[in-house]
C-alpha positions as CSV (number, residue, x, y, z in Angstrom):
1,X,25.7,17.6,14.4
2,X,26.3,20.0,10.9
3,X,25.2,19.0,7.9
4,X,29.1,17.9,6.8
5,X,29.1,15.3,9.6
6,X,26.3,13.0,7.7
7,X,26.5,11.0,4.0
8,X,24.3,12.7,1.5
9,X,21.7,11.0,-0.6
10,X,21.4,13.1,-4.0
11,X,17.6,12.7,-5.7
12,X,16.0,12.8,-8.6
13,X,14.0,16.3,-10.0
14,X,10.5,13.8,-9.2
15,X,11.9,13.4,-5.5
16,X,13.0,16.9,-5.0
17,X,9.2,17.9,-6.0
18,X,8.0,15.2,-4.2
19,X,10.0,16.3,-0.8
20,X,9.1,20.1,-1.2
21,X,5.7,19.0,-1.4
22,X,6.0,17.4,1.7
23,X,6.1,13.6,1.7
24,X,8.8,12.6,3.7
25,X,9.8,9.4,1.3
26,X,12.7,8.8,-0.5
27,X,12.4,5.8,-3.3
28,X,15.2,3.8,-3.7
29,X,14.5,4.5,-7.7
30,X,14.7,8.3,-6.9
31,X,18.5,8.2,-5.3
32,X,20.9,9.1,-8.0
33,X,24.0,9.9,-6.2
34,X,25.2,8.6,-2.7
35,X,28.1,10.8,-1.2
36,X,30.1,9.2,2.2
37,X,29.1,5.9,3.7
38,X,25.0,5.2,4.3
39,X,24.5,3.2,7.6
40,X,21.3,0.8,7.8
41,X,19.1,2.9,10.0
42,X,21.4,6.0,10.2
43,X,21.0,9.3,9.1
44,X,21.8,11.0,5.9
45,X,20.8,14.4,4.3
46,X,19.0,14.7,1.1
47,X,20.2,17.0,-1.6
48,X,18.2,17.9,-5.0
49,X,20.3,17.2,-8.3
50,X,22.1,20.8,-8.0
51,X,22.5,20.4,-4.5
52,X,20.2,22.1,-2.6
53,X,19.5,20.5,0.8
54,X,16.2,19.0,1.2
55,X,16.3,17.6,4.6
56,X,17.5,14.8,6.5
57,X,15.9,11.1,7.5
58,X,16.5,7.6,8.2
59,X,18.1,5.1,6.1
60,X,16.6,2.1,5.3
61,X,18.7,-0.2,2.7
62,X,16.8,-2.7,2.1
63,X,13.3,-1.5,1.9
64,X,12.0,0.7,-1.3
65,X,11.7,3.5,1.0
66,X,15.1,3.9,0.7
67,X,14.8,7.3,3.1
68,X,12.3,9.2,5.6
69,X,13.0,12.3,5.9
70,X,12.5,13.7,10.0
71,X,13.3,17.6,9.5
72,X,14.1,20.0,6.9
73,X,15.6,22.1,9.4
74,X,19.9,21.5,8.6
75,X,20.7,22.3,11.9
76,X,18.7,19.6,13.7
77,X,20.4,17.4,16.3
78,X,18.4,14.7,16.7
79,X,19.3,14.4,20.3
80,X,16.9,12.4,22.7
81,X,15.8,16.4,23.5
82,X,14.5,16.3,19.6
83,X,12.9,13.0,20.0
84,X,11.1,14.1,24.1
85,X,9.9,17.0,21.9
86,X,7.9,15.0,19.0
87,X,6.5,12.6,21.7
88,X,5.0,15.5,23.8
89,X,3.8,17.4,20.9
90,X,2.1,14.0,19.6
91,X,0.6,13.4,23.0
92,X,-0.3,17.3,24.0
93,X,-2.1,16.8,20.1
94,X,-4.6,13.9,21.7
95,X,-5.5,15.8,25.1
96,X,-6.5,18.4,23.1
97,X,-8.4,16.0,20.0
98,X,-9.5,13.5,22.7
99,X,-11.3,15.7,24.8
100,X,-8.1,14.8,27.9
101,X,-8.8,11.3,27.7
102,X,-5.6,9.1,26.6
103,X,-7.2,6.4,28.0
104,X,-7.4,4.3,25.1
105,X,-5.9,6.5,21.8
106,X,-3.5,6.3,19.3
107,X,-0.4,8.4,21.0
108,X,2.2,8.2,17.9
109,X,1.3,7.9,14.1
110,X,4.0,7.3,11.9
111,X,5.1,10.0,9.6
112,X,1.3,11.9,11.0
113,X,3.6,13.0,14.1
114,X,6.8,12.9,12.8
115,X,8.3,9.1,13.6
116,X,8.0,7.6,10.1
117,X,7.5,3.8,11.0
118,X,6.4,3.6,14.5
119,X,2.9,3.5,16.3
120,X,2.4,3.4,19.8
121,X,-1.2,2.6,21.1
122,X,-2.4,3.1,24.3
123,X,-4.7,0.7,26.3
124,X,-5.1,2.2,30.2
125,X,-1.4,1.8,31.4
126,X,-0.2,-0.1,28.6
127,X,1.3,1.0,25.6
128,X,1.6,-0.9,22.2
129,X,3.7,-0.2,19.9
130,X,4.9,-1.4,16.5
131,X,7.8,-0.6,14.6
132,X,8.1,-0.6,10.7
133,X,11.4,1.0,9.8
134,X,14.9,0.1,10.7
135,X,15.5,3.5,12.2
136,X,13.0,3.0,14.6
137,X,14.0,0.0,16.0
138,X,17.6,1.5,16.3
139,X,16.2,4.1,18.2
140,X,13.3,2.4,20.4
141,X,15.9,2.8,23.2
142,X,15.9,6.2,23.4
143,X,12.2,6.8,22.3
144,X,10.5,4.3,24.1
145,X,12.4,5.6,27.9
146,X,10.8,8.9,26.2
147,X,7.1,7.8,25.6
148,X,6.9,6.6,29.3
149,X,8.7,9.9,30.7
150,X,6.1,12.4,28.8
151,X,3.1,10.1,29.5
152,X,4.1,10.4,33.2
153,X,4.6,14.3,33.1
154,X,1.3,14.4,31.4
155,X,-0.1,12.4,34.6
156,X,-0.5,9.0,32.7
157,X,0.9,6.0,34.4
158,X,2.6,3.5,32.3
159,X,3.2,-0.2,33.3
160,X,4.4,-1.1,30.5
161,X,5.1,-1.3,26.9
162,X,4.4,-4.3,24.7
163,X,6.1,-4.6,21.1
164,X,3.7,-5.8,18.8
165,X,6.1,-6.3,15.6
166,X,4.8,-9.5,14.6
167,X,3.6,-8.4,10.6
168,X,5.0,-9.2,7.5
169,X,5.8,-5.9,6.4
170,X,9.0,-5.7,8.8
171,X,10.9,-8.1,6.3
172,X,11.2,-5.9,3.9
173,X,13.0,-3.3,5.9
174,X,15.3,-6.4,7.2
175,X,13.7,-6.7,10.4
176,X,12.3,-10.1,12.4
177,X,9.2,-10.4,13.4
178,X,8.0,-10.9,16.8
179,X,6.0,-10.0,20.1
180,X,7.0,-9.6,23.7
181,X,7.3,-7.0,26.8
182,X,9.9,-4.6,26.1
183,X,11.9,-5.7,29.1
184,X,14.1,-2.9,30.1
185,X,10.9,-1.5,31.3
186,X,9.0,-3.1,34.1
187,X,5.7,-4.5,33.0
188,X,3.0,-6.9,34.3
189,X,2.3,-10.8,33.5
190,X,-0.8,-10.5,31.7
191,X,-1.3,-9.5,28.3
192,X,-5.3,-8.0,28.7
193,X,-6.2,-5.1,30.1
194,X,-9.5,-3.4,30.3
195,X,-10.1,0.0,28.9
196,X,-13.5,2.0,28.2
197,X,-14.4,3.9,25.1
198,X,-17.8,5.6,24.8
199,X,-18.7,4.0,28.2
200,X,-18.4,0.9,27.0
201,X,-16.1,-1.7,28.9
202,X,-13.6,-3.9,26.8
203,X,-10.9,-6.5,27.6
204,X,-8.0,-5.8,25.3
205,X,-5.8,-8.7,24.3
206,X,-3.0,-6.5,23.0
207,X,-0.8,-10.1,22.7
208,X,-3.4,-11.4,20.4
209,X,-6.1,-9.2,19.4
210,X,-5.8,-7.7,15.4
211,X,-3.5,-5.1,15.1
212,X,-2.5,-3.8,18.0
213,X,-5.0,-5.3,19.9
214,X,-8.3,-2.7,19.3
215,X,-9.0,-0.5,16.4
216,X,-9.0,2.5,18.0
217,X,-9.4,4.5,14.6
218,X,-13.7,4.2,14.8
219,X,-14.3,5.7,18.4
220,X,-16.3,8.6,16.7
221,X,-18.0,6.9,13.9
222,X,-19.2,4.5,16.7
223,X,-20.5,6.9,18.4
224,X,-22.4,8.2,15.8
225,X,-23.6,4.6,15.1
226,X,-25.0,4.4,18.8
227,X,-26.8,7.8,18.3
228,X,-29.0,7.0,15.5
229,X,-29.5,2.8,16.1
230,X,-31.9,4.1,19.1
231,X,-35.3,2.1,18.4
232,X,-34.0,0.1,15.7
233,X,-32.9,-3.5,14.9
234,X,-29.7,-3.6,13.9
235,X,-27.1,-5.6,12.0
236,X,-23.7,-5.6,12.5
237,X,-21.8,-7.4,10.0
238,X,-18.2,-8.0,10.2
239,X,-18.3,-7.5,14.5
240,X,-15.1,-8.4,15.4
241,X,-15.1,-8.0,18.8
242,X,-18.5,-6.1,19.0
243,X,-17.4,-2.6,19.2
244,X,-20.2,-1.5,16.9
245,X,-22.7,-3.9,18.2
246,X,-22.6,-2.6,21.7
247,X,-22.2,1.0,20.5
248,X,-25.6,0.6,19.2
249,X,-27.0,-1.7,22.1
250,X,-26.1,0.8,24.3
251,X,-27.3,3.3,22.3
252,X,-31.3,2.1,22.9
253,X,-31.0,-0.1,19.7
254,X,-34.4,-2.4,19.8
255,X,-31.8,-5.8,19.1
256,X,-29.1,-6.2,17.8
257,X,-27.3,-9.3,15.6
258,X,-23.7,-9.2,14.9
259,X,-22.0,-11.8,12.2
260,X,-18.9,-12.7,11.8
261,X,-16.7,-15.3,10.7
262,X,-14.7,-16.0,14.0
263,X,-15.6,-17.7,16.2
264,X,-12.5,-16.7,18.5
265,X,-13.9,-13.2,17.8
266,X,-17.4,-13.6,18.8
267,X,-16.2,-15.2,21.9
268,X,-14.7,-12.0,23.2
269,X,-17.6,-9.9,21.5
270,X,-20.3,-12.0,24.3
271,X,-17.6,-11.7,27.2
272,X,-17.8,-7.8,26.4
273,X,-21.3,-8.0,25.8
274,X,-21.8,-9.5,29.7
275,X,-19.5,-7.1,31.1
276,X,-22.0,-3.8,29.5
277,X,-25.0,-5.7,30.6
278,X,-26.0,-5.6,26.9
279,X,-26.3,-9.7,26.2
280,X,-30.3,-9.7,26.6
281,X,-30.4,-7.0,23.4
282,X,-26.9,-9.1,21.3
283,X,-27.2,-12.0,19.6
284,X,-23.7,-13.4,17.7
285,X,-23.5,-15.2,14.6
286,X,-20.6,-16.9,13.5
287,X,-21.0,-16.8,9.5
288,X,-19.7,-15.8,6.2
289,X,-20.9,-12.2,6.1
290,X,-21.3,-12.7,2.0
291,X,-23.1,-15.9,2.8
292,X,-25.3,-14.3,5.7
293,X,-26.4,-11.1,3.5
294,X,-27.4,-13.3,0.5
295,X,-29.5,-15.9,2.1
296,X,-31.0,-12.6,3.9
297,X,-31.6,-10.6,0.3
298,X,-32.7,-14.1,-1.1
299,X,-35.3,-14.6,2.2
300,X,-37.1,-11.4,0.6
301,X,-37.9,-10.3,4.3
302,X,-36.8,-6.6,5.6
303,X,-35.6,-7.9,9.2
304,X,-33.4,-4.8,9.8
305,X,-34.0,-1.0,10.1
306,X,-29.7,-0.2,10.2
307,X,-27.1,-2.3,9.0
308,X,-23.1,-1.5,9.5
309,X,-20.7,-2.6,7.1
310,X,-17.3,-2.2,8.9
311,X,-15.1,-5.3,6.5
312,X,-11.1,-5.9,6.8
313,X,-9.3,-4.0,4.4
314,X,-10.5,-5.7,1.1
315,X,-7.3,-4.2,-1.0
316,X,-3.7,-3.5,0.4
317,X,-2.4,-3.0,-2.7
318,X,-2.6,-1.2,-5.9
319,X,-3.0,-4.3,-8.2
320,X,-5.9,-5.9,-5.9
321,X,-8.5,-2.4,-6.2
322,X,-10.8,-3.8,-8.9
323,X,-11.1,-7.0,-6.9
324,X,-11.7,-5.5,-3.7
325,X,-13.8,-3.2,-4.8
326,X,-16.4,-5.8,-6.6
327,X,-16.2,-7.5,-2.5
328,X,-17.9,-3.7,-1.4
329,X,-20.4,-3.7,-3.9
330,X,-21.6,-6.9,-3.6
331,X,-21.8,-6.3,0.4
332,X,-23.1,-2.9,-0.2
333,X,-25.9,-3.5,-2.7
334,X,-26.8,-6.5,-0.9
335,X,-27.5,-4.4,2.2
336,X,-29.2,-1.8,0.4
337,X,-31.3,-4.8,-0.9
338,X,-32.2,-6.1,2.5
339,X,-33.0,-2.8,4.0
340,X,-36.5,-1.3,4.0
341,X,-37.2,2.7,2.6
342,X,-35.7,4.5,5.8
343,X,-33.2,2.1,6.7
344,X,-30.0,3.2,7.4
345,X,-27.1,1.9,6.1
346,X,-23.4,2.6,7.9
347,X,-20.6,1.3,5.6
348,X,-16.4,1.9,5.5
349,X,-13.4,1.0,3.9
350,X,-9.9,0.9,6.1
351,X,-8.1,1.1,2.9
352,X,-5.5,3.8,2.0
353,X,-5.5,2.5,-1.7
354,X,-9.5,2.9,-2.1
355,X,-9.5,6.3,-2.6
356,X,-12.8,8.2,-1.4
357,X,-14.3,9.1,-5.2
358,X,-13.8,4.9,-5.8
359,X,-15.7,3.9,-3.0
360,X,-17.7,7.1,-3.5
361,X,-18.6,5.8,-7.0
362,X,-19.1,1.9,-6.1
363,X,-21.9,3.2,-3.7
364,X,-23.8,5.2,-6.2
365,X,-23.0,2.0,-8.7
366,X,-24.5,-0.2,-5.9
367,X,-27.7,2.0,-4.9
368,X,-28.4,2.2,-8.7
369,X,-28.3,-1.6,-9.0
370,X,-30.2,-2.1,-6.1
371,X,-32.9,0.7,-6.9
372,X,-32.8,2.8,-4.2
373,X,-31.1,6.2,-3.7
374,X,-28.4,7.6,-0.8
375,X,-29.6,10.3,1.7
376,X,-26.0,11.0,3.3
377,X,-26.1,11.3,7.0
378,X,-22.7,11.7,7.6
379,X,-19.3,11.3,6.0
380,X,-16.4,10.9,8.1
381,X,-12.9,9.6,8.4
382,X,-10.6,8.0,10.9
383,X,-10.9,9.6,14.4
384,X,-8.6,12.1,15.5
385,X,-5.7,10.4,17.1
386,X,-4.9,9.1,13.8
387,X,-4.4,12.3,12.0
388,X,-4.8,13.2,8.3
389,X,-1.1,15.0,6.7
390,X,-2.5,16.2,3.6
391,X,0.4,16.2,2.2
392,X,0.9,12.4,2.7
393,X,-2.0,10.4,1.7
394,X,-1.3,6.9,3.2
395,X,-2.3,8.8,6.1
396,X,-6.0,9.4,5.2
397,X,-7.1,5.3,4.7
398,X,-10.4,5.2,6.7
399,X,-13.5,6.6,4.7
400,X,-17.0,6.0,6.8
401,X,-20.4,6.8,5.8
402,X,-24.3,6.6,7.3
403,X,-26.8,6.9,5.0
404,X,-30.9,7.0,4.9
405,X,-31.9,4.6,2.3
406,X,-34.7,6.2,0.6
């Protein structure tokens, strides 16, 4: 394929900057000129105002991404050869970050690895994956064949892959929603699995669960967690499924309580909790975490030595930044309320849109209000597995922090 056989998209001087910079989107508002006929999920090149070719992507007509842009390289094929080579890049990438262990990792990030709109998780032998683009889901034929073929060269068996495409967000690229095996590939009947992260044991319900069905983005900062709760009581607010509540139980935390407001949630946290041998040290609490830390600041008692703050993305949005963060400072200064001098406080935001000097600032804001003052520990970001493109921010979304409270 030359560059003469494809429709070109013509761009604005801010998308041509924007492009040489880097980001791989094209905004619908930044496409002056269209040149042959643009296919919903096909190809087309990019050219700056005078012509000059920028690259080439994937068209997506109804969604204000009107282009993602896969190589700058004009004589690409994109040939299944060109999409075998971006999976085993992505996954030779996480033996190397993850130590060898793809046993439960993010094995495709988006536009991080080159695949604007697709994620593929992996749980054991099952991968998860969820497509937000209409060029992916033309081409999950040819990549997901792909996935399973490099996993097995790389000595990873797959039984299965499960398409998790059941979020909003695929409506505006035209796409239905929906959940199911991926049935040109052989797969079990159940929809759990077990995997193990920081030697701690975990059902997975990838049909269910949030997201894909774990949030595999924490594996680090939960480790870090489980290093320093040693000794301490600890709450864990916001538990989910307990991931940070075992990490510190099995850490040699001296108890630990974790909140939160499902009780579905908390369910699966005490099955996990059994399956570690952790429940004598775990107690669950199914509460409003805002409720929970107020009657605890207004009981004037110092129950805790660590707290973790680890919410739901308070903000997905621009317009919604002010409100979300007034949520973190009200969770934030109420834990730094509750705390005793030396506590340590472990708090995060999984949200692109609140940047790291916001949250930065609404924690200074918070410790001011509360009297006390931040030792940092640490200060860390998503693990690994979800790489960081500097070049395209709405890769860098998790911001995590321990602090002293002193």
């Amino acid at each position: 394929m030359n560059r003469k056989d494809l429709p070109i998209i013509k761009v604005t001087p801010k998308g041509e900057r924007s492009l040489r910079s880097g980001h791989p989107w094209v905004y619908d508002a930044e496409v002056t000129e269209v040149f042959g006929e643009i296919e919903n999920g096909g190809l087309a090149h990019v050219s700056s105002a005078k012509g000059a070719y920028l690259g080439t992507g994937l068209v997506s007509l109804e969604s204000k991404i009107r282009l993602r842009v896969l190589s700058s390289n004009a004589n690409e094929t994109f040939s299944p050869q060109f999409w075998k080579r971006r999976i085993k890049y992505a996954v030779d990438y996480r033996k190397t970050v993850m130590s060898g262990d793809l046993g439960c990792c993010r094995l495709i990030f988006g536009e991080a690895d080159g695949m604007p709109g697709l994620t593929a998780d992996k749980y054991g032998s099952i991968v998860v994956t969820q497509v937000l683009s209409y060029g992916m889901e033309k081409l999950k034929d040819v990549i997901y064949p792909l996935i399973v073929e490099v996993l097995n060269e790389a000595g990873e068996r797959v039984d299965g892959i499960y398409e998790r495409n059941d979020v909003a967000l695929r409506e505006k690229e035209g796409l239905e929603q929906g959940k199911g095996w991926y049935e040109p590939i052989p797969h079990p009947q159940s929809t759990v699995t077990e995997i193990c992260e920081n030697g701690i044991y975990y059902d997975v319900d990838f049909e269910n669960g949030q997201k894909t069905g774990f949030f595999l983005d924490q594996k680090f900062n939960r480790a870090k967690v489980s290093e320093i709760a040693a000794g301490k009581k600890v709450l864990d607010c916001f538990t989910h499924t307990g991931s940070f509540a075992l990490n510190a139980a099995k850490g040699g935390a001296k108890s630990v309580t974790a909140v939160d407001v499902s009780e579905t949630a908390l369910e699966c946290a005490r099955l996990n909790a059994e399956k570690n041998g952790l429940s004598d040290k775990t107690e669950f609490v199914c509460a409003d975490v805002f409720d929970y830390l107020t009657s605890l600041e207004k009981s004037g008692g110092k129950p805790f030595d660590m707290i973790i703050l680890d919410p739901p993305a308070f903000t997905k949005s621009r317009k919604t930044v002010s409100s979300a963060e007034k949520g973190y400072k009200e969770i934030n200064y109420r834990a730094m309320k509750i705390l005793p001098r030396g506590g340590y406080l472990a708090t995060c935001t999984c949200s692109h849109f609140m940047e790291s000097d916001r949250f930065e600032d609404m924690l200074r804001s918070a410790a001011k209000d509360a009297q006390v003052s931040l030792m940092q520990i640490y200060s860390l970001r998503q693990s690994p597995d979800h790489p960081i493109l500097w070049n395209v921010p709405e890769t860098d979304y998790l911001k995590f922090y321990i602090f002293r409270v002193v």
